[in-house]
N, C-alpha and C positions, 0 to 999 in steps of 0.2 A: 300027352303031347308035350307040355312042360318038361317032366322029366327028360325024355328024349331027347326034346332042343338040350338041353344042359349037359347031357351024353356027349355029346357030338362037339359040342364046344371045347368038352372037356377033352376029348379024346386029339381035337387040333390042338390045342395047347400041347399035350403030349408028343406030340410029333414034332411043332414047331419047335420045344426047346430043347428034344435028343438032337434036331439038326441046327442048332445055335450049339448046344456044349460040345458039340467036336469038332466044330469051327473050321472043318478039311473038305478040301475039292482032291478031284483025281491027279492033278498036273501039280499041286502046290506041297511044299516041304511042312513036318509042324516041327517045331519050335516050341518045349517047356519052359521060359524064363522068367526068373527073380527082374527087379527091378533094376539090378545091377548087370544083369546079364544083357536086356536090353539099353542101358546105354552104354555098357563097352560094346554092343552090335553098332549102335549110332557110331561111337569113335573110328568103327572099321567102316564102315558102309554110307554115312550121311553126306551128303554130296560136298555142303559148305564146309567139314571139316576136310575133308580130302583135299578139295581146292586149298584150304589154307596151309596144309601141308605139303603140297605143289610150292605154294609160293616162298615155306622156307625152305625148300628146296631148290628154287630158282634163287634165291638169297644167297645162297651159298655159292651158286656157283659166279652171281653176280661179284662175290667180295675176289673170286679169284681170278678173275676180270681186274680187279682195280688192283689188283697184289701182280699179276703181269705184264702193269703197264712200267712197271718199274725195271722187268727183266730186258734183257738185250733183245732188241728185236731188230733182225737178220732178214734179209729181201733180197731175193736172186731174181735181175735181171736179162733179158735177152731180145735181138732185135737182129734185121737184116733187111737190107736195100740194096735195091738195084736200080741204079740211075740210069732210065732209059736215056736221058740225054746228061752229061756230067754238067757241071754247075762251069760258068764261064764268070772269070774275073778281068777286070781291064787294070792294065798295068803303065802307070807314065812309060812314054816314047824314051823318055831323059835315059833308062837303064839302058837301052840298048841304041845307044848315039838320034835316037829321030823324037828332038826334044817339040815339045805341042803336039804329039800326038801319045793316042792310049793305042798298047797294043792288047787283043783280046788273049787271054792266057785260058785253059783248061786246068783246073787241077782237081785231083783227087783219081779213084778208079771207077773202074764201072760197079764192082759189088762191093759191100761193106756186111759187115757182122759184128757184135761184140754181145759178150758176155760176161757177168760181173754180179760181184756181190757188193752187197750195200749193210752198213752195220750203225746200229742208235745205241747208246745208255746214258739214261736222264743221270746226272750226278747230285740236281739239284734241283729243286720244282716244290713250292712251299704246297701247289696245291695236291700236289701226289702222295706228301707223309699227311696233308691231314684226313686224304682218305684213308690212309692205310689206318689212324689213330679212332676213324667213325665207324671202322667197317663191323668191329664186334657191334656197337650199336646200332648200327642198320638190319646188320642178323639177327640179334633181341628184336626189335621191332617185330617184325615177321613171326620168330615164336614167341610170342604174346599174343600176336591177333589169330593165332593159332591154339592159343589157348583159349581166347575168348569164343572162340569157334564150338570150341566143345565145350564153355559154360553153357553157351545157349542151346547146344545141344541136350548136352545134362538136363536144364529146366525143360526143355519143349517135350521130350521122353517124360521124362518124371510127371506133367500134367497129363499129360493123355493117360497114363498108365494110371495113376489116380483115379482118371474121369471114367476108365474102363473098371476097374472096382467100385468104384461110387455107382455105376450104371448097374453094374451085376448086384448091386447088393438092393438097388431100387428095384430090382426084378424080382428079389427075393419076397421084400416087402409086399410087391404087391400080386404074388401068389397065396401069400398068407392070405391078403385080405379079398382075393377073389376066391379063394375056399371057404372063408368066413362068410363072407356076404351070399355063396353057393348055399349052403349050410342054413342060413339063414330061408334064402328064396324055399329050399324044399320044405322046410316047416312048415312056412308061411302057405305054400302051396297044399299041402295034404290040411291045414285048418282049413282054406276055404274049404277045398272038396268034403268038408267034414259041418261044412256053416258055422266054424266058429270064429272065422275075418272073414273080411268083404276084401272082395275082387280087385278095388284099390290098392288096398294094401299091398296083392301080389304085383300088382301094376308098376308101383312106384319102388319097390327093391328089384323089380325086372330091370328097370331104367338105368336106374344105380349100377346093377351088375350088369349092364349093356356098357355102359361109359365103362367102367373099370377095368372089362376084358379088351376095348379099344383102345384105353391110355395100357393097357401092356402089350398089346401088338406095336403099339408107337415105340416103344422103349425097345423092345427086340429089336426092329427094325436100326435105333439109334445105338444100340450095343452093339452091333455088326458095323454102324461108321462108325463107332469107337475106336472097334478094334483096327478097322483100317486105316481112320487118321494117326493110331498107333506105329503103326509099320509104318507110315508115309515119314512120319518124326524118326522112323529109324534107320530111314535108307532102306528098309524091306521091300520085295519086291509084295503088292500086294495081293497075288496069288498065291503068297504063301502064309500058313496058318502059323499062329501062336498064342499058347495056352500059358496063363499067366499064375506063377505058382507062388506068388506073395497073399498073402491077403490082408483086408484092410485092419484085422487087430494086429498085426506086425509093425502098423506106422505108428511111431511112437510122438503124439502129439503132447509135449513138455511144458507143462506150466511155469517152468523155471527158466526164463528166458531173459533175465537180467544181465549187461552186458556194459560193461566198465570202463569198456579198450575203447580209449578217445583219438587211436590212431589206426582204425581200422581201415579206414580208406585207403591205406598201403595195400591192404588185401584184397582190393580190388583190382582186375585185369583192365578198367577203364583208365585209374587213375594209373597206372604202371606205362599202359600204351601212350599217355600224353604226357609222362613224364620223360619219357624215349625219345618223343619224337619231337619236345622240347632240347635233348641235347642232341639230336642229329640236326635241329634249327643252332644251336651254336656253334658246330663243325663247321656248319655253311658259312656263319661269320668270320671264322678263321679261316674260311676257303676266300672269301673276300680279300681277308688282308694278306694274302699268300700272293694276292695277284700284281702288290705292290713291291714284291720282291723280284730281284733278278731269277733267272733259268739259265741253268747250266748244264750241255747237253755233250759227250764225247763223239765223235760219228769215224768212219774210215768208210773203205772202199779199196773193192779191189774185181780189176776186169784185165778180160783179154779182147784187142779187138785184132779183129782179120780181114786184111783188103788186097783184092787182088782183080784185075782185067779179066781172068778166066774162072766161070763158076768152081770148073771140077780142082783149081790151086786154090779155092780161097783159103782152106783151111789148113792148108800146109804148114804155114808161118801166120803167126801172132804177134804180139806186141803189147806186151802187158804194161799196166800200171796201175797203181795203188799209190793211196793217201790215208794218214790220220789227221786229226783235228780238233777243234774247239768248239762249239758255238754258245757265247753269252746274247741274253735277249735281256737290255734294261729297260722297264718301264719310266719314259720321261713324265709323255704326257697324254693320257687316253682321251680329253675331255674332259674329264672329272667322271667318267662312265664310271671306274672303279670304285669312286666315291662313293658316288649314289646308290653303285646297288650294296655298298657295303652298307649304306645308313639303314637302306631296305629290310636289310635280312635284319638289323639289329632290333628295330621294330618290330620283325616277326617274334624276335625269341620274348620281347615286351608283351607279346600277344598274345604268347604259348605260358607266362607267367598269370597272368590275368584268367586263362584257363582255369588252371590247374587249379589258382583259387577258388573258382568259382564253381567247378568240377567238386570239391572239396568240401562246400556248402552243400551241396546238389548231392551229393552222397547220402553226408548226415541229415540232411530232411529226408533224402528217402528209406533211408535206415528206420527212422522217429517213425515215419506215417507207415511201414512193413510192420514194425513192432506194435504200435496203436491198433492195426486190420487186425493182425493174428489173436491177442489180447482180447479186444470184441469178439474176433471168430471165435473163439474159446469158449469166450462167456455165454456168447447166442447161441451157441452149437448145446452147453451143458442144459441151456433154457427149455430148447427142443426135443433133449431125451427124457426130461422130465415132464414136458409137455403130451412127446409121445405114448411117456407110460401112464397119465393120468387120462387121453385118450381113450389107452384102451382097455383104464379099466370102469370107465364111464360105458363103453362099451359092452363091458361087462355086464355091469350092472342092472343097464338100460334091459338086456336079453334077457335076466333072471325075472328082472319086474313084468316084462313083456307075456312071458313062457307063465307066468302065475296068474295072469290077469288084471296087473295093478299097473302096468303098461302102456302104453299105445307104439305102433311100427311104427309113428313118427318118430318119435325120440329115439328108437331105435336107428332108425335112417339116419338122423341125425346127426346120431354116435358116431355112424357109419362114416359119415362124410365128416365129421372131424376128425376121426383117426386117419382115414385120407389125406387131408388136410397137417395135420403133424408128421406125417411120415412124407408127402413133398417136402415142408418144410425143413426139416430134418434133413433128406438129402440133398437138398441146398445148402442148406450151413455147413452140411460133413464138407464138399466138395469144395466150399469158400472156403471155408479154415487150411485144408489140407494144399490146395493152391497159396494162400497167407504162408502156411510153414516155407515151401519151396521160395516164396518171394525174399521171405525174412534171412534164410540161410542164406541164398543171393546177396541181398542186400548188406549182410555181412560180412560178404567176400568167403563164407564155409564152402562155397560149391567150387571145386579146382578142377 
């Protein structure tokens, strides 16, 4: 009966992980990708990098917006009325000899029309050159947070893809140890049938290998959301499959991680964006004092108008005219409105200073405490494979003294569940340390 049960489990295992390693439905695409494959898919496909690339592309066309308010801008007007009743004006009696008295006059016609052009060009406007002098830096802004768009993308790929080889390789591990611990139960099982253990024994490695085949159903289960918090980090649609062709001895975890450059925080996309938008806050303050300057604007005009008592003559005869001209606009006295917001914005860029500093600090502590986790991570992680291999070969051990009679299945279970025990352990540290890497290279501004 034993054997059987162990058949059949064996036999679901088998099936459960032919349909986990092809990881394919009927409707979904698969997908063989390196780590690098998946996040230039994130660069093309993740939604927040897209948007951010929207936005420098809204930038762009923002800056030729401000580059056109400088060109001529041309207005064609047109109008027509018809005075059901003509406008009456009263005229002194005096013009025509009957003085104290107004006589009522009509003028004008009954239909009117005119059309015309209307013409602007600023000559002068301190605030129009200092947009034109901001607008490269208003475009940077936009591709910087476009770049930071795909750092974070970069990191959030690069974890999960991690956590799906950290996951796979926990699967590995504890197939070994559920053939180990199989291996184990049928021994132990043909002694009893034989009266050389007691039916405990086989009781208590059943248990063992009940929990061990259910903490690997969980992991299957959790290797399939792997895979799909995968695709979700990469813009994939999640009905479609992908098979991941890096594997975990390709990540190169480097004990040599000493780092000199005490101005790296340049190389960071944080410090870049608020150094940007530090000098788009000083344009503003010279957009302030631009506003204490006169405007000097050229304008013309040119129209035809047509009036006549009969609709079908209006348009026979016209009567053009046209103008050029000047307009100056000097600022006397606004309130002091000008003042104030110019003191405004100058406090801002004081503000954007005090940032950066302190952005500056906030970097190199998080550099120091990336470098300290990964460092640890290293060290706990080397503790762990030394851990695991003395594991199992107490394991080992424990089986030979067992199988001789100098033994007991306790110490053997024992074994059991500390080799267990080290190889959790283990895939926690792998998975801490290799997240530490990706934080460190971050932190160093290496992820572009």
């Amino acid at each position: 009966m034993m054997k059987h049960l162990l058949f059949t489990v064996s036999f679901i295992f088998a099936i459960a992980f032919t349909g986990y390693a092809q990881q394919t439905t009927p409707n979904g695409q698969l997908y063989n990708f390196t780590l690098t494959d998946c996040i230039n898919y994130a660069y093309q496909h993740q939604d927040s990098v897209l948007n951010a690339g929207l936005d420098v592309k809204s930038a762009n066309y923002h800056v030729k917006e401000i580059i056109g308010q400088g060109l001529p801008q041309l207005n064609a007007s047109a109008n027509f009325q018809d005075y059901l009743k003509i406008p009456t004006t009263l005229i002194p009696g005096e013009f025509i000899g009957q003085p104290g008295t107004y006589i009522p006059l009509k003028f004008g016609v009954k239909y009117q029309s005119n059309v015309g052009v209307n013409a602007t060009q600023i000559l002068f406007d301190g605030n129009y050159f200092v947009g034109l002098q901001g607008r490269r830096t208003y475009k940077q802004l936009f591709e910087l947070n476009y770049n930071r768009s795909k750092v974070e993308a970069n990191v959030n790929v690069t974890k999960a893809y991690y956590q799906v080889l950290v996951s796979d390789e926990q699967l590995k591990l504890l197939d070994a140890n559920v053939n180990q611990i199989k291996q184990t139960l049928d021994q132990t099982s043909a002694q009893n049938k034989q009266g050389f253990v007691e039916k405990i024994d086989v009781d208590r490695l059943t248990v063992q290998y009940n929990d061990l085949v259910t903490q690997r159903e969980n992991t299957v289960r959790l290797l399939v959301l792997n895979y799909q918090l995968l695709k979700f980090q990469m813009g994939m649609p999640i009905e479609n499959n992908v098979i991941l062709k890096d594997k975990l001895e390709d990540v190169k975890l480097d004990n040599n991680i000493a780092n000199t450059d005490t101005t790296f925080y340049h190389s960071r996309i944080e410090y870049g964006l608020l150094e940007t938008q530090k000098k788009l806050y000083e344009y503003d303050v010279k957009s302030k004092r631009a506003q204490f300057l006169p405007k000097l604007t050229a304008n013309g005009s040119f129209a035809n108008t047509y009036q006549d008592n009969s609709f079908s003559r209006l348009y026979r005869n016209n009567y053009p005219s046209s103008y050029i001209g000047l307009s100056l606009s000097v600022p006397i006295f606004t309130g002091l409105q000008h003042t104030n917001q110019l003191k405004q914005s100058q406090i801002t860029v004081m503000k954007a200073e005090n940032d950066l500093f302190n952005l500056k600090n906030a970097l190199s502590l998080q550099a120091s405490q990336a470098r300290i986790t990964y460092i640890n991570g290293l060290q706990t992680l080397n503790n762990q494979k030394q851990s695991q291999a003395l594991a199992q070969e107490v394991l080992r051990v424990s089986k030979i003294k067992y199988q001789q009679g100098v033994g007991s299945s306790i110490e053997v279970t024992q074994a059991e569940t500390a080799l267990q025990n080290a190889d959790n352990q283990y895939i926690e540290g792998l998975y801490q340390t290799l997240v530490s890497k990706v934080d460190l290279d971050r932190a160093y501004g290496l992820i572009k």
